[in-house]
C-alpha positions as CSV (number, residue, x, y, z in Angstrom):
1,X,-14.8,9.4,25.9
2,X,-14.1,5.8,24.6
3,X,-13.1,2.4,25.5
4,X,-9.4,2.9,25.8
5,X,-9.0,2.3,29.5
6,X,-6.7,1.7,32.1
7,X,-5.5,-1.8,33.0
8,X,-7.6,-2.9,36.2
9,X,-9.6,0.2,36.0
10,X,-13.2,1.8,34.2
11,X,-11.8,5.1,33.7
12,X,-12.3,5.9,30.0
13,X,-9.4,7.9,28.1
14,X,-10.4,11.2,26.3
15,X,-8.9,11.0,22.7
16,X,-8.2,14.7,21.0
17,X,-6.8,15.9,18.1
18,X,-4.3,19.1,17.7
19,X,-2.1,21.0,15.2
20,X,0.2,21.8,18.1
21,X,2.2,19.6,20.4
22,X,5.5,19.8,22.2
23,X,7.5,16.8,22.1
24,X,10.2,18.2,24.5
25,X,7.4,18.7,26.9
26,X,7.6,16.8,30.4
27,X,4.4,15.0,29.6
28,X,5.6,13.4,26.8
29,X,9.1,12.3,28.2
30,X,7.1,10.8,30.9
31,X,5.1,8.8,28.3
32,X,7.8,7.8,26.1
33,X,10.3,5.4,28.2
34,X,7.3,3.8,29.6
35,X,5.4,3.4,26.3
36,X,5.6,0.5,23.3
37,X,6.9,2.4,20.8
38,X,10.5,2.7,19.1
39,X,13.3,5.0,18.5
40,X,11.8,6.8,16.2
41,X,9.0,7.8,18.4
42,X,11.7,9.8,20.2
43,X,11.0,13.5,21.2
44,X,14.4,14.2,19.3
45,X,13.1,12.7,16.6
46,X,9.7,13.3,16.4
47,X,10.8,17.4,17.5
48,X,13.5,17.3,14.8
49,X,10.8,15.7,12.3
50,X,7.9,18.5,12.9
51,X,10.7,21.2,12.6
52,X,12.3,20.4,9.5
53,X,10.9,17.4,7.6
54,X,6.7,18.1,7.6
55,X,6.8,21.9,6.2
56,X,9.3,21.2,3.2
57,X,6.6,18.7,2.3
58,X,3.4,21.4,2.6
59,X,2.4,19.2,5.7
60,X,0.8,20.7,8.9
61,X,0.9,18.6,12.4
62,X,-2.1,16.8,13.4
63,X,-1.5,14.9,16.7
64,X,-4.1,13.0,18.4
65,X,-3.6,12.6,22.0
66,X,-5.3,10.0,24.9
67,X,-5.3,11.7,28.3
68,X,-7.0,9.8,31.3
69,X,-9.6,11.7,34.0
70,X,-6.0,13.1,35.6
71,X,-5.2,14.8,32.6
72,X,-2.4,12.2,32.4
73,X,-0.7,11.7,28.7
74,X,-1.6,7.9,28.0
75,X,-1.4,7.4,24.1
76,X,-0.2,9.8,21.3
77,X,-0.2,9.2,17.7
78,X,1.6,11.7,15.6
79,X,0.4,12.2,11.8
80,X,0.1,15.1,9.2
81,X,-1.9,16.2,7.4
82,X,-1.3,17.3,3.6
83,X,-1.9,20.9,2.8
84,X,-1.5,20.4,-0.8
85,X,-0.9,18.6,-4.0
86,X,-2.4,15.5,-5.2
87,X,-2.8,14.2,-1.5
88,X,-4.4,17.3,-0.3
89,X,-6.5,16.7,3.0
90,X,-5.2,13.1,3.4
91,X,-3.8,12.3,6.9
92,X,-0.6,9.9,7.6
93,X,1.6,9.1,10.1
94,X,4.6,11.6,10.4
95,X,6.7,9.6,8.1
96,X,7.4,11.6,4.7
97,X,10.0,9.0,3.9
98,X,12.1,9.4,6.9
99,X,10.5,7.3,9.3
100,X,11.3,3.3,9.1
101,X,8.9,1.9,11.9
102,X,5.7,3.5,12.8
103,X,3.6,2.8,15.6
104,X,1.3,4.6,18.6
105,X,2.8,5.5,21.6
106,X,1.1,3.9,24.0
107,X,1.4,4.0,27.9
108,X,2.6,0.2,29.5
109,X,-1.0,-1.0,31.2
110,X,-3.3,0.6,28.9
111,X,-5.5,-1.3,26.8
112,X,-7.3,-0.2,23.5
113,X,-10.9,-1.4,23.2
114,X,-13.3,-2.8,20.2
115,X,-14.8,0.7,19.6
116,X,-11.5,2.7,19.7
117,X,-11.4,2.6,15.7
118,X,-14.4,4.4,15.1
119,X,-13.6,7.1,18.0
120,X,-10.7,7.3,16.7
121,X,-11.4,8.2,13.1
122,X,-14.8,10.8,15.0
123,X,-11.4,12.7,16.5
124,X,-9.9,12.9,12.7
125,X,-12.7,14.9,11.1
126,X,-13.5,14.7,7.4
127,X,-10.0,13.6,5.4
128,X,-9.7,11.7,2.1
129,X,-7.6,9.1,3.6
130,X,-5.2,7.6,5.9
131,X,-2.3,6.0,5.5
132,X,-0.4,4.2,8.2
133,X,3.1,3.0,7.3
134,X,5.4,1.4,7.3
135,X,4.4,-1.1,10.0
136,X,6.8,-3.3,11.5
137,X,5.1,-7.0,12.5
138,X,5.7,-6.4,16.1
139,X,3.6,-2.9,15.9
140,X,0.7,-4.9,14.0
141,X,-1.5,-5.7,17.2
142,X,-1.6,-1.8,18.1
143,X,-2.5,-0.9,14.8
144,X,-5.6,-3.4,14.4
145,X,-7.0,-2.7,17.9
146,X,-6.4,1.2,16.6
147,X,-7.7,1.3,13.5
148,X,-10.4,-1.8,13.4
149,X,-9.1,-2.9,10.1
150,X,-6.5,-5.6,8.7
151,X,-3.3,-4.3,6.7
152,X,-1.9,-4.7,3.7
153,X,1.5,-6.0,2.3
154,X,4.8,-3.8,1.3
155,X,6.7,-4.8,-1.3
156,X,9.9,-4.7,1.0
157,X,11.1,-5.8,4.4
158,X,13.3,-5.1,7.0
159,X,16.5,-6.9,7.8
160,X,18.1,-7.5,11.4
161,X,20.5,-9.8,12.7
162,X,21.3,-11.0,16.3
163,X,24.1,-11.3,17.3
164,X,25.7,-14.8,18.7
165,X,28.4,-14.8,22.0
166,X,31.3,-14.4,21.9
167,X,30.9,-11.8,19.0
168,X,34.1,-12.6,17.0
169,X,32.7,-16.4,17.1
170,X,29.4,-15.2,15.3
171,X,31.2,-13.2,13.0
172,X,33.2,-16.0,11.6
173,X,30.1,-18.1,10.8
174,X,28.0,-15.3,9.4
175,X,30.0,-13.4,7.8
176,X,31.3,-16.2,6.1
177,X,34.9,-17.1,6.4
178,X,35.7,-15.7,2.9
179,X,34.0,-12.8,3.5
180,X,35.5,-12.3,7.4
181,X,38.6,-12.8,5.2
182,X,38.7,-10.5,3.1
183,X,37.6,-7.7,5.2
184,X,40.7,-8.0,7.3
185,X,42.6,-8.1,4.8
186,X,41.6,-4.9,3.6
187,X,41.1,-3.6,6.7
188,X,45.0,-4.4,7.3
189,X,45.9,-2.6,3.9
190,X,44.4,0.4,5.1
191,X,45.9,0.7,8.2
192,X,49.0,-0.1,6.9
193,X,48.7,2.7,4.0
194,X,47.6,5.2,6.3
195,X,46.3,4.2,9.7
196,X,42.5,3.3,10.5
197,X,40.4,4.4,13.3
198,X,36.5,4.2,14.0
199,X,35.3,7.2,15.9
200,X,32.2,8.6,17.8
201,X,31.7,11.8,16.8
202,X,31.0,14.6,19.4
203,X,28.0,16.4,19.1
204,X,30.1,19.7,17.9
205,X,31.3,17.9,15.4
206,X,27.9,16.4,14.0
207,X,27.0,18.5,11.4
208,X,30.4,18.6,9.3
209,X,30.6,14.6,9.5
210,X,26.8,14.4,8.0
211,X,28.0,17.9,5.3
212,X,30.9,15.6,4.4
213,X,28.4,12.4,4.2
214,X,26.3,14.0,2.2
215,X,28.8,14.9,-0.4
216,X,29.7,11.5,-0.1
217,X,26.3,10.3,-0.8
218,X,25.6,12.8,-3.8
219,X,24.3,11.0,-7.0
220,X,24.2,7.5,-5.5
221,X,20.5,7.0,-4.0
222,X,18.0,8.2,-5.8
223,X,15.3,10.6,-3.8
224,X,18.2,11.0,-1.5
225,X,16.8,12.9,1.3
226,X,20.2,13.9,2.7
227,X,20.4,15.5,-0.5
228,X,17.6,18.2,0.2
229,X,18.1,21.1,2.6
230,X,15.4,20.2,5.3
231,X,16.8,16.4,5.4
232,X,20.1,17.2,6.0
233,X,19.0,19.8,8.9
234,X,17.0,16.8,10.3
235,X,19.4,14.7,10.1
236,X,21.7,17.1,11.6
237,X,19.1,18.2,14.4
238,X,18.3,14.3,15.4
239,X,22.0,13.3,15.4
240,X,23.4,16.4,17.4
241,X,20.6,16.2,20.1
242,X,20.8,12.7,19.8
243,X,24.4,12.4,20.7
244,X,23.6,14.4,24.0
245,X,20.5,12.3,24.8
246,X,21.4,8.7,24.2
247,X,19.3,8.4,20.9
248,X,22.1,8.5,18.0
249,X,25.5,7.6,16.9
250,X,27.5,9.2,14.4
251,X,30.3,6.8,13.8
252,X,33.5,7.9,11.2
253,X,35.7,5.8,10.0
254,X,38.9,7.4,9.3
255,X,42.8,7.1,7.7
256,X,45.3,9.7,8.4
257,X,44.4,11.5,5.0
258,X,40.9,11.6,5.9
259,X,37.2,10.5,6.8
260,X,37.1,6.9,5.0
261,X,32.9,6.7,5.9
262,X,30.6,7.2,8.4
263,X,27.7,5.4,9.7
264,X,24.6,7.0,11.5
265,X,21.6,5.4,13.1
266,X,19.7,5.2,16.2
267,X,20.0,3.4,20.0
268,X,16.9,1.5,20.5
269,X,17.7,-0.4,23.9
270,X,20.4,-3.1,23.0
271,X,19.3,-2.7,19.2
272,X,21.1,-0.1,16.8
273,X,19.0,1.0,14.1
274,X,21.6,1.7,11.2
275,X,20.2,4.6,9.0
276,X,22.9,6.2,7.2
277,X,25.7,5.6,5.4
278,X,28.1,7.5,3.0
279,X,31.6,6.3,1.7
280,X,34.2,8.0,-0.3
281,X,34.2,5.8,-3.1
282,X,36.3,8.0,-5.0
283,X,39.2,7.3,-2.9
284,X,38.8,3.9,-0.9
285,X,36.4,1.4,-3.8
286,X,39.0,-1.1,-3.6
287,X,39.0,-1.5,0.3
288,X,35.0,-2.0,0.1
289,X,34.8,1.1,2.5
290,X,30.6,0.2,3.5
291,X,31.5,-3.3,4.0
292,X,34.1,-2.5,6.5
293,X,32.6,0.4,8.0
294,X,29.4,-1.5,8.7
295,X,31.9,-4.2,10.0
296,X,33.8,-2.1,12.4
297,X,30.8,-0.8,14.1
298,X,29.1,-3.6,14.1
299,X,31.8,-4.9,16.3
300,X,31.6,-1.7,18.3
301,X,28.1,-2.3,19.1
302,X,28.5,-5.7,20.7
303,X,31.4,-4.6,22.4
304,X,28.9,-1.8,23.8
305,X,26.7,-4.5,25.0
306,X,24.4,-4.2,22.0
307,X,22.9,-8.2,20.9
308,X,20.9,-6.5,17.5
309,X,22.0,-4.4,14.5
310,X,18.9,-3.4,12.9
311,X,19.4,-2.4,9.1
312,X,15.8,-1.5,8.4
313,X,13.6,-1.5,5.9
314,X,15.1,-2.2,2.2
315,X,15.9,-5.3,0.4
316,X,19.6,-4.7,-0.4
317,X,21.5,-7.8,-1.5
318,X,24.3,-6.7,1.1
319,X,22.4,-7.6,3.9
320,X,22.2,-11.0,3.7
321,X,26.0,-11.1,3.5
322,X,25.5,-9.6,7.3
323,X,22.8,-12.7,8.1
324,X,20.0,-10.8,8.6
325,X,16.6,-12.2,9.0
326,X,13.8,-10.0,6.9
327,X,11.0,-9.4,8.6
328,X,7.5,-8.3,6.1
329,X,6.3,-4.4,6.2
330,X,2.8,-3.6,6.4
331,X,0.8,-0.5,5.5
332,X,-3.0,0.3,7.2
333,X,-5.6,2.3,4.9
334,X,-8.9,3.6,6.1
């Protein structure tokens, strides 16, 4: 038992580790929507993650779980645990390069008290090490009460932008009026050469827009993990289940002669986290296909309601040309 209790209440919270956990489970679904946590604390992704992502890397599950007196999921935190290579025995969070925000899930009314870090690192066991990141500022206070220990500084950030009403009004003043400019411009040549439509695509349709993205992709970002087997069946997995469950969009941009690019991220509330996307270069360079594609859904978004396009962590020049704000990354050690 420790000092992670329930708002209003002396009922301590039993903290346990496991190498098994099912984040489909009705426990967990319960916790989720009522917990501070983010989109990629999902159960699609999180199920899609453990399926595909952790064994390609020699990683086993370790998942440490809070359940009140009722037997009542109150916190989870998901991490793995290395089964080999230079990192052998160290535990961190279920990232592996996939993940962009990391944070506990953690139940609305529960608070975590000044022993919590060392009960939490009891629950653990003997590990060389663990890493938590990357850390988004607005996850920081979890972390500390978590982990009893201040983080250090990544060497990149993450980049959002809000937008202003009406959206078309924003756009002119932050996508510069050069820049708004020439977009349309080339947006117009395309349509005029061939038609150009931006599409959802239907869950059937999922995993031949993200083939077709990856061969898009091939030989442009290093360490690509679209590129590799179990990242495009993740990818695949999170963006087919999410298209039935509210959690992703897989947009395609597209001329009569063909997909132009597509664009894939996740629905966090009125925030879409862009993750993905892939151009055919090849044929479209000279109408700056990512520019236009990020422009069309962009618009798309707000039309949807949406007030934030989130285009995560990485210090691109191109997304200041979107007038994002960066916000620091963090990373906890113990």
């Amino acid at each position: 038992m420790l000092d992670l209790a329930a708002r209003n209440s002396n009922r301590p919270i039993l903290l346990e580790a496991t190498d098994r956990f099912d984040f489909g489970s009705d426990e967990y679904r319960r916790l989720f929507p009522n917990a501070s946590a983010s989109a990629f604390q999902h159960p699609d992704w999180l199920t899609a993650f453990y399926r595909n992502v952790a064994p390609a890397h020699d990683a086993e599950p370790l998942v440490v779980t809070g359940r009140d007196s009722g037997g009542e999921l109150q916190l989870l935190v998901p991490l793995v645990r290395r089964k080999s290579g230079d990192a052998a025995g160290s535990i961190e969070y279920a990232s592996l390069g996939v993940t962009d925000y990391v944070c506990p899930i953690l139940a609305t009314g529960i608070r975590v008290g000044q022993q919590t870090a060392q009960h939490f690192r009891d629950v653990l066991g003997l590990h060389a090490g663990l890493k938590i990141g990357p850390v988004h500022h607005s996850h920081l206070h979890q972390w500390r009460s978590l982990l009893g220990v201040e983080p250090s500084t990544l060497d990149f950030g993450a980049h959002a932008v809000r937008y202003g009403s009406p959206y078309s009004e924003w756009r002119r003043i932050n996508l510069r009026p050069r820049r708004a400019a020439g977009l349309d411009r080339k947006a117009r040549k395309l349509a005029e050469a061939g038609g150009l439509q931006l599409e959802l695509v239907a869950p059937g349709d999922v995993r031949q827009a993200l083939i077709a993205a990856r061969d898009f992709r091939a030989g442009r970002f290093r360490g690509d993990p679209l590129q590799t087997a179990h990242g495009l069946e993740f990818y695949i997995d999170v963006a087919t289940n999410g298209a039935r469950s509210g959690l992703a969009r897989t947009y395609r941009l597209a001329s009569k002669d063909g997909p132009v690019a597509f664009v894939f991220g996740l629905v966090d509330g009125e925030c879409f986290r862009y993750i993905l996307l892939a151009c055919d270069y090849g044929s479209y360079a000279r109408y700056s296909p990512g520019f236009l594609v990020l422009d069309h859904v962009m618009a798309e978004w707000a039309a949807d309601g949406g007030t934030i396009f989130d285009f995560t962590i990485g210090d691109e020049r191109f997304k200041a040309d979107f007038g994002c704000s960066r916000t620091t990354m963090h990373e906890f050690r113990l």
